[in-house]
C-alpha positions in Angstrom: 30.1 22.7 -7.1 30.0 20.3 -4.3 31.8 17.0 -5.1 29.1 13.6 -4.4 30.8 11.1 -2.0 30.7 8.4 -4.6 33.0 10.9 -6.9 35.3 11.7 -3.5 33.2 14.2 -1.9 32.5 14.8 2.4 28.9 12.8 2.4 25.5 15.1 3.6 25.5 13.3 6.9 27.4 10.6 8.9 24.8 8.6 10.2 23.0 6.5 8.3 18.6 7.6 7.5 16.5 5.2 5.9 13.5 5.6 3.7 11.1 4.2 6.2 11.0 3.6 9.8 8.1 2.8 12.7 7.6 5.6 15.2 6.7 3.7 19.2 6.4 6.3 21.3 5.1 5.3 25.7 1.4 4.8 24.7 2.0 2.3 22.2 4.4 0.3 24.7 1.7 0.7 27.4 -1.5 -0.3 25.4 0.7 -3.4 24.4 1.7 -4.4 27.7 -2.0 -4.2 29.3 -3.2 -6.9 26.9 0.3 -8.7 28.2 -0.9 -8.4 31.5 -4.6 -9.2 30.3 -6.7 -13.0 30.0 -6.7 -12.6 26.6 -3.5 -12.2 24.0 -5.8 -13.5 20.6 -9.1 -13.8 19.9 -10.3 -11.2 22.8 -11.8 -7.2 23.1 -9.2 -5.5 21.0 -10.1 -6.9 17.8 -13.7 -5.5 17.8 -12.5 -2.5 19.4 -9.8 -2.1 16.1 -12.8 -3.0 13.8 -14.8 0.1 15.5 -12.5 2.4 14.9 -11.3 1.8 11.7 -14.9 2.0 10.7 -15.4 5.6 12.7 -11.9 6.9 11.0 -13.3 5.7 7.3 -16.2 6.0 7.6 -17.0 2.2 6.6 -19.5 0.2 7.9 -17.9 -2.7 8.6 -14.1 -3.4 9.5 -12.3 -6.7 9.6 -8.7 -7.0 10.6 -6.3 -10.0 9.5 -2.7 -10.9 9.7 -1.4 -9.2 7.0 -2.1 -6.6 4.2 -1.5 -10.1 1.3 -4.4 -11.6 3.6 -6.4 -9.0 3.3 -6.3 -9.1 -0.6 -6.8 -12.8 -0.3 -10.0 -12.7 1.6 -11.5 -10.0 -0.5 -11.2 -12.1 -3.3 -12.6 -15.3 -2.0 -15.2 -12.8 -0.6 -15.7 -11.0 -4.4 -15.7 -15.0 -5.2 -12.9 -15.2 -7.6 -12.4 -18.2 -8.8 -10.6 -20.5 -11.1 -11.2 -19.5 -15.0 -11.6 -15.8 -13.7 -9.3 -13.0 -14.6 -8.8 -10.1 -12.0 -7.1 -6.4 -13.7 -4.5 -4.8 -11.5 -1.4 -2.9 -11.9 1.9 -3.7 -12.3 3.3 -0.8 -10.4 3.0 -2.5 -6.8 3.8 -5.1 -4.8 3.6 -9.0 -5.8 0.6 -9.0 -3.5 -1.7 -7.3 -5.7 -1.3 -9.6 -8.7 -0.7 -13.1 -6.2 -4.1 -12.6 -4.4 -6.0 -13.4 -7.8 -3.6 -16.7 -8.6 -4.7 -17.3 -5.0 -7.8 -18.3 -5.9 -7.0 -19.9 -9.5 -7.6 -16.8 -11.3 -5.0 -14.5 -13.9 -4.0 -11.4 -13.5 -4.1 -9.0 -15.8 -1.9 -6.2 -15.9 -3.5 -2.8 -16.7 -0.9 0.2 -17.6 -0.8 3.2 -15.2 -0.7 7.0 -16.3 2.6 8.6 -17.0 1.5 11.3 -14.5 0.3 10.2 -11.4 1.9 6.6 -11.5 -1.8 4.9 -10.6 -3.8 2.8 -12.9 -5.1 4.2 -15.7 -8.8 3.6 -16.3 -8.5 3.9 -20.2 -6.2 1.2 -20.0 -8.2 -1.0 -17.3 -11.5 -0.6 -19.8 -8.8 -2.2 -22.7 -8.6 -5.1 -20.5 -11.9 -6.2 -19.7 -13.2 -9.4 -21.3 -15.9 -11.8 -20.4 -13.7 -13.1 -17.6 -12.7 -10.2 -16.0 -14.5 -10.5 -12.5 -12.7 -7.4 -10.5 -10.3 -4.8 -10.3 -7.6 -4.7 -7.8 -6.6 -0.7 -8.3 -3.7 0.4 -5.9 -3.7 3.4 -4.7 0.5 4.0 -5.6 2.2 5.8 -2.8 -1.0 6.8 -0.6 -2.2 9.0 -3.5 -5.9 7.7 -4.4 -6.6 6.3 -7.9 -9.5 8.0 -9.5 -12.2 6.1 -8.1 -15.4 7.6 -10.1 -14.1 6.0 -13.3 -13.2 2.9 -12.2 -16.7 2.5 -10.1 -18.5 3.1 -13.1 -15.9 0.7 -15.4 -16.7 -2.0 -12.3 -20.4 -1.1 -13.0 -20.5 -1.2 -16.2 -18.8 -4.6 -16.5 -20.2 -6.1 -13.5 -17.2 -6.1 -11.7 -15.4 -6.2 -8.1 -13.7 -2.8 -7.1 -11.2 -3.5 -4.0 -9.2 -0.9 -3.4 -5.6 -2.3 -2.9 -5.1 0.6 -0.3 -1.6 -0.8 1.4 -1.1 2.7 1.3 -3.5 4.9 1.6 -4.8 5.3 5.5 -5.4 8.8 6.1 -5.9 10.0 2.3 -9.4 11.7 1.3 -10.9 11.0 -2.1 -13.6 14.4 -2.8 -13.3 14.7 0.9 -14.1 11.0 1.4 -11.7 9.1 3.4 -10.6 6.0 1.2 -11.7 2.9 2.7 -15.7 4.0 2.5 -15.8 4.3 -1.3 -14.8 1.0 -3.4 -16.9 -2.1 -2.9 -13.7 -3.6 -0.3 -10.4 -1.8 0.9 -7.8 -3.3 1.6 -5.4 -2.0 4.4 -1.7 -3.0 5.5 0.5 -2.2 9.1 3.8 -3.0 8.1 6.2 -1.1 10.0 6.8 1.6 7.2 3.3 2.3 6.4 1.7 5.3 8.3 0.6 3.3 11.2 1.8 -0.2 12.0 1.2 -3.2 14.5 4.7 -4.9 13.0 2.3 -7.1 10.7 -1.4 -6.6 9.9 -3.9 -5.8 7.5 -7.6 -4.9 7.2 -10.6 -5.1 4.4 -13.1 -2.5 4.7 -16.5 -2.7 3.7 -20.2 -1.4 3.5 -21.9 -4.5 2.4 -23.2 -6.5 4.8 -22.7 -10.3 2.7 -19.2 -9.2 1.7 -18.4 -8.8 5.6 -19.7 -12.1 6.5 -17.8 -13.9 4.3 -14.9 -11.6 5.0 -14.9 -12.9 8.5 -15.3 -16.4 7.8 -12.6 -16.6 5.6 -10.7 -14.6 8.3 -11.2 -17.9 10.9 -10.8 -20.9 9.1 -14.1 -21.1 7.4 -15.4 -21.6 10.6 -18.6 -20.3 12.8 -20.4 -20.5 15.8 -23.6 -19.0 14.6 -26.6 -21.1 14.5 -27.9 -19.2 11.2 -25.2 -19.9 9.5 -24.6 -23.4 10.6 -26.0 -26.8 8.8 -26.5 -29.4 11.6 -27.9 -29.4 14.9 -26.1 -27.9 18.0 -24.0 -30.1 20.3 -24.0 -27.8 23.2 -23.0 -24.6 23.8 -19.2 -25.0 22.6 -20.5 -26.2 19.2 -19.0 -24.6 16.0 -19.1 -25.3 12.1 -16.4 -25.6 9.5 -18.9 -24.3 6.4 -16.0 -22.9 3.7 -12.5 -23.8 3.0 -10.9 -21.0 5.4 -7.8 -19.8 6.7 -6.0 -18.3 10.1 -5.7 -15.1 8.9 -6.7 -13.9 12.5 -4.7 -11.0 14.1 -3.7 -11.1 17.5 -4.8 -8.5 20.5 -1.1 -7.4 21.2 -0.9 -6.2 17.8 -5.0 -4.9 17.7 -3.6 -2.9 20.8 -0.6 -1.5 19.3 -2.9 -0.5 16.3 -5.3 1.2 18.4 -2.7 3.3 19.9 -1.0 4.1 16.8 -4.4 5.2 14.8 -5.1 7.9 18.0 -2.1 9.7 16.2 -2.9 8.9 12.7 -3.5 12.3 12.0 -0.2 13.8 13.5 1.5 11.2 11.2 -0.7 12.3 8.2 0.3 16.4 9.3 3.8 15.7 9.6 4.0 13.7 6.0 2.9 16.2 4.6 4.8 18.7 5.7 7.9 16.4 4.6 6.6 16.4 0.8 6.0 19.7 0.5 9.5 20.6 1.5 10.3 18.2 -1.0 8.3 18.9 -3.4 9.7 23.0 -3.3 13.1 21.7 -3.2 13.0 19.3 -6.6 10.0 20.8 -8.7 12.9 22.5 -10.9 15.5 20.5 -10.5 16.7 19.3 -13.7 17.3 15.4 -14.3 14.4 15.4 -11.4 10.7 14.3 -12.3 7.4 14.2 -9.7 4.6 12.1 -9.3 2.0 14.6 -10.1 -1.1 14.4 -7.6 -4.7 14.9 -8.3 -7.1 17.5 -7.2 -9.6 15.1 -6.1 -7.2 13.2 -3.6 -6.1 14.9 -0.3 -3.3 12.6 0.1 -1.1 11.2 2.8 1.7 9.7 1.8 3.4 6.7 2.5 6.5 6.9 -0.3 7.9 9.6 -1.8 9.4 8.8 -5.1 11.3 10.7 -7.5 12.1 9.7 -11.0 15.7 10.1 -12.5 15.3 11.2 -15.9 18.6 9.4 -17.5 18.2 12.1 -20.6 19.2 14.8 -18.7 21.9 13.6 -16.5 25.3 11.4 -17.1 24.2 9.0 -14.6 21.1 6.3 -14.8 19.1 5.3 -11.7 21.2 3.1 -10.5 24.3 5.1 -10.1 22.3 7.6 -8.3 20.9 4.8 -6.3 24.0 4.0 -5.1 25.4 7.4 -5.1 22.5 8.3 -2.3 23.3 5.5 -0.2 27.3 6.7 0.3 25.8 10.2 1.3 24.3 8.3 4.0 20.7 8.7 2.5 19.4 4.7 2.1 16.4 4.8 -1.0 14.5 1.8 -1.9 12.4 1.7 -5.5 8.8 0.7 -5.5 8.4 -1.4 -7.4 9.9 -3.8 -9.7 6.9 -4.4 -11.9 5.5 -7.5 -10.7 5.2 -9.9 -14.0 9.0 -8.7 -14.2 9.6 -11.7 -11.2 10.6 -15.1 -12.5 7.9 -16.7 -11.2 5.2 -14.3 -13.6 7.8 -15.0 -16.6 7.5 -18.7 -15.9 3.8 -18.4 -16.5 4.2 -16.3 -19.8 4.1 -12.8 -19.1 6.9 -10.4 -21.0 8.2 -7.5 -21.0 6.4 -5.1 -23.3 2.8 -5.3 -21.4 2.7 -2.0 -19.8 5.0 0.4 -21.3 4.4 3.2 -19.1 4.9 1.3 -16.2 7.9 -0.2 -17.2 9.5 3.2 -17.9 8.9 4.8 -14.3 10.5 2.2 -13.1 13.6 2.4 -14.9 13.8 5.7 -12.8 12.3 5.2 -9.6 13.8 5.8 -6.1 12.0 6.2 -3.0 13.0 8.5 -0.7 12.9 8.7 3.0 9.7 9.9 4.8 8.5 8.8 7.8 7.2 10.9 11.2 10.2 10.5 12.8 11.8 12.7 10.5 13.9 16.1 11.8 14.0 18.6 9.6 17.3 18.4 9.3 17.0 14.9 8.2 14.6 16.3 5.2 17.4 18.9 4.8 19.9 16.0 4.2 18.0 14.3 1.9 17.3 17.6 -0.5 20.9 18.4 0.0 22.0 14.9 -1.0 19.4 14.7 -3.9 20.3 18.1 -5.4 24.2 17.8 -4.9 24.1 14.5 -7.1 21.4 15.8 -9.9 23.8 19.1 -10.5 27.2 17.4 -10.8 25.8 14.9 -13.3 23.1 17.5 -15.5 24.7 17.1 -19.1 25.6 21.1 -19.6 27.9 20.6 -16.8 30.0 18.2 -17.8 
């Protein structure tokens, strides 16, 4: 049996992989340098021509692009008009962003537990939740797999809620052959640089209601408009403009819309190639013992922007921190996603405990991410199984 390199072992691999990384190839740096050499670097053509095609690729009718994935969820909720008193249902199993857009506005969160299964939000557990507060749901769709969005439009229904779809994650996923983004009453979409497509920072909120999108944009741009319908005095002149709402520069630039253009005309090579990642993964690890899955619905034809695995601390000698850490000297670098948000001092502070969502809290414990990105080589993917496998069979219990 092959000896780990934390126990004295020759490592998988000598140069260091992460778990995510960008992929710039020569039409991304072009598109960004002709807005450089263009009259405009904000507030110019890219931006609608982002919003277009983001609508054409989801199938949306309206599209507006922000600074960041955390702005995005901020102006949904102002948009949903969550307010102070209000409570907003989300998961724990995500970033801080998720729960923070609702205290944004004055609002609580309220943590909903996810399925042992699939890791997303359960919608048993979001119905246990509602009260006469509760004004929307903020469902993440946990790793780029969709959440099961026909029960928790008719909860949001039922209950006269807000559904926006947290979908940091999600770009290039189909929900019944839908792509997500057209479905829930706002999407939400982030760029970082590890998601499937990036412009280094940016976000988007997706939409088919018409007053949603308004307010969307005026949140966007400081509460501010130049249009005479909207506005509540007469015109000065052709320059005149209105601050009507309490907004914010949430505004993304061109260089970055430009980028984003460029990087969506290869969204589905990035969404081929992920694929093709997990299911090499998925052969390698679905008997592997001391190894759980994320299991994945029928109804979501996912693209994925983590793969996770679960260490399952029962059937090996080692927890998930060991093999963390034992990963990392084979040259394979993991991150866990995520710490479960009211776990953060600054959630403790305001009274949340451990114990709220059981479930959740016991995925984590086991939780590593894994590497997958395009730029992958399928020796890389090789590495990682090799490096994964070699660590779960030294430390299964019958073998020690």
């Amino acid at each position: 049996m092959d000896k780990p390199a934390i126990n004295g072992g020759t490592p998988v691999r000598t140069n260091r992989i992460n778990y995510g990384r960008q992929y710039i190839d020569e039409a991304d740096i072009e598109a960004v340098v002709a807005v450089l050499k263009s009259d405009f670097l904000t507030c110019g053509p890219m931006i609608p021509a982002l919003e277009e095609k983001l609508c054409r690729i989801t199938g949306a009718k309206y599209a507006v692009a922000c600074a960041n994935g955390t702005a995005a969820l901020h102006i949904a909720c102002l948009a949903a008009g969550i307010k102070e008193g209000d409570e907003v249902i989300t998961t724990p199993l995500t970033f801080a962003a998720s729960g923070n857009c609702a205290l944004y506005c004055g609002a609580k969160p309220i943590f909903a537990d996810v399925r042992s299964d699939t890791y997303n939000i359960d919608p048993k557990a979001v119905e246990a939740c509602v009260t006469k507060k509760t004004k929307a749901l903020v469902a993440v769709d946990y790793t780029g797999q969709s959440c099961e969005l026909d029960e928790l439009i008719k909860i949001c229904q039922k209950n006269q809620m807000v559904l926006i779809e947290d979908g940091a994650h999600v770009i290039g996923t189909e929900y019944k052959g839908k792509p997500n983004g057209s479905i829930a009453d706002m999407t939400t979409f982030s760029f970082h640089p590890v998601k499937t497509v990036t412009c280094g920072e940016g976000g988007a909120v997706l939409t088919n209601n018409e007053d949603y999108y308004r307010k969307l944009i005026l949140f966007r741009e400081h509460g501010i408009t130049r249009r005479a319908d909207l506005q509540e005095k007469p015109s000065h002149g052709a320059w005149y403009y209105e601050q009507i709402a309490l907004g914010y520069n949430y505004r993304l630039t061109d260089i970055q819309a430009a980028l984003l253009l460029s990087q969506l005309n290869k969204l589905p090579l990035f969404s081929k190639r992920r694929k093709e990642i997990v299911a090499r993964y998925e052969e390698a690890f679905r008997d592997l013992k001391g190894i759980g899955l994320q299991r994945e619905i029928a109804e979501s034809n996912t693209t994925r922007h983590l793969y996770v695995i679960r260490v399952r601390e029962e059937e090996l000698t080692i927890g998930r921190k060991g093999f963390f850490d034992a990963l990392a000297l084979e040259n394979i670098y993991c991150n866990v996603h995520y710490i479960p948000v009211y776990y953060h001092p600054y959630y403790e502070k305001m009274g949340y405990e451990k114990g709220l969502c059981p479930v959740a809290e016991e995925i984590y414990d086991g939780l590593i991410s894994l590497p997958l990105f395009y730029g992958m080589t399928e020796n890389d993917v090789s590495d990682v199984i090799k490096a994964v496998t070699k660590i779960a069979l030294y430390y299964q219990r019958e073998s020690k």
